[in-house]
C-alpha positions in Angstrom: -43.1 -11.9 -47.4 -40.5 -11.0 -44.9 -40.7 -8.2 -42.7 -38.5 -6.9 -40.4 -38.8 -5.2 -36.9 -36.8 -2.7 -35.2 -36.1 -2.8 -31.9 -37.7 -0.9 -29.3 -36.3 2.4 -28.5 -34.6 2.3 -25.0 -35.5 5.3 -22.4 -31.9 5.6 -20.9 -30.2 8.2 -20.8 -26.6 8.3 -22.6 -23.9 7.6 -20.2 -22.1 10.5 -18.5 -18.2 10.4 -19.3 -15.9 9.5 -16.4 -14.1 12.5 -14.5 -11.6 14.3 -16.2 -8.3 13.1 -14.5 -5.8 15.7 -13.3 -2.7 15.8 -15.9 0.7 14.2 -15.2 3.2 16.2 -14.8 5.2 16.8 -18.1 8.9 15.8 -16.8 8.7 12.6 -14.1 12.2 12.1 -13.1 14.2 11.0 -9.6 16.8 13.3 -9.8 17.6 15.0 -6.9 15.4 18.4 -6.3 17.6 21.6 -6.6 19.5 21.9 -3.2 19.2 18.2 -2.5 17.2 15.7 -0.9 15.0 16.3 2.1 15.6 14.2 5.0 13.9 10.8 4.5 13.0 11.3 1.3 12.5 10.4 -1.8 9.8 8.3 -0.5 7.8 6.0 -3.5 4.0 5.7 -3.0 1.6 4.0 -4.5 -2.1 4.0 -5.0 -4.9 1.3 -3.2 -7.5 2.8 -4.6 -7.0 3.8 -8.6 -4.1 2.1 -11.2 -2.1 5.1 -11.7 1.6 4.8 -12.0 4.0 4.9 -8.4 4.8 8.2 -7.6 8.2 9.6 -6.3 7.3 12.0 -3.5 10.3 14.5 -3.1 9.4 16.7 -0.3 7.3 16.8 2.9 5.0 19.3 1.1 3.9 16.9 -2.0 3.8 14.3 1.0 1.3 16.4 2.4 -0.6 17.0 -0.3 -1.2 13.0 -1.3 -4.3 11.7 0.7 -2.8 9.0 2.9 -6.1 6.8 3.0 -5.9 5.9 -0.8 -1.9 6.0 -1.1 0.8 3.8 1.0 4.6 4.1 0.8 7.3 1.4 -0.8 8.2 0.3 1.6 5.5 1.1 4.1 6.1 4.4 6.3 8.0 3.3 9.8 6.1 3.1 12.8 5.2 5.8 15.0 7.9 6.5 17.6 4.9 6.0 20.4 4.5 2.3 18.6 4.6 -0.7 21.5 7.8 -2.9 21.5 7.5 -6.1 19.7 6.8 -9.1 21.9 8.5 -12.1 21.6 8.3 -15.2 20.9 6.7 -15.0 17.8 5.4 -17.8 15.4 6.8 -18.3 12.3 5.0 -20.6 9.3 5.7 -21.6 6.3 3.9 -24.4 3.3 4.0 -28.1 4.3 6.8 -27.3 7.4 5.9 -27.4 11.3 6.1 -23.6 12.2 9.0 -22.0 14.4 8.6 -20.1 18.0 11.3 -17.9 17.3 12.9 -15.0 20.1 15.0 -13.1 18.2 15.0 -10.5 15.1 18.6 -12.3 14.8 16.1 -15.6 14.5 14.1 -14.2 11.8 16.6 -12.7 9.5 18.3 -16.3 9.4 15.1 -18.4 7.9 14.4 -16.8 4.6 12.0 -14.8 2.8 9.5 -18.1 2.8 8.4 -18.1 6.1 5.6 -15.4 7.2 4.5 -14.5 10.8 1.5 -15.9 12.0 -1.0 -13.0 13.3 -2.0 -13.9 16.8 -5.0 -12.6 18.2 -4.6 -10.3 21.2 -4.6 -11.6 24.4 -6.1 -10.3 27.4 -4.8 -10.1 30.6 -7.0 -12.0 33.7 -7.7 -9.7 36.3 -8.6 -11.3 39.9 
């Protein structure tokens, strides 16, 4: 005599389904906005926080409108006009090579895209 047993019914509640996600727009394109380009744009950004597809920005206003701490531009925005000068030297590194002090931009545009900068820690001036 077999018998069989069902299993027991679960108390969980069903799943809620994920947030609607706001539609795409119908016609994605990169041609030029009526009147032409703004100055400095197009600018492409993409997203660090979901995997939605880059997005061509055309004007300051739909710049404005993206919130900057989940999106970052391609390339990444320039620095602030207030931004400190670089100091030099910098270090240079790259895999299974002794790394380069190098003083120049001039320098670093010569060695390749191989080499990386090595992040130095700040360093404090001593006070007497």
């Amino acid at each position: 005599m077999s018998t069989t047993q069902t299993p027991p019914a679960t108390d969980t509640p069903p799943q809620d389904p994920p947030a609607p996600q706001p539609p795409l727009p119908s016609i994605r394109t990169t041609e030029p906005p009526e009147g032409g380009w703004a100055e400095g744009f197009p600018k492409v950004f993409f997203s660090v926080y979901e995997r939605v597809p880059p997005r061509v920005i055309k004007t300051q206003e739909e710049q404005d409108a993206l919130d900057m701490r989940f999106w970052m531009t391609i390339p990444p925005q320039d620095p602030p006009a207030d931004a400190p000068p670089e100091k030099w030297p910098k270090v240079f590194y790259n895999v299974n090579v002794p790394p380069k002090i190098l003083g120049t931009q001039e320098d670093v545009d010569a060695l390749g895209p191989d080499w990386r900068e090595l992040a130095l820690p700040e360093q404090k001036e001593a006070t007497s």
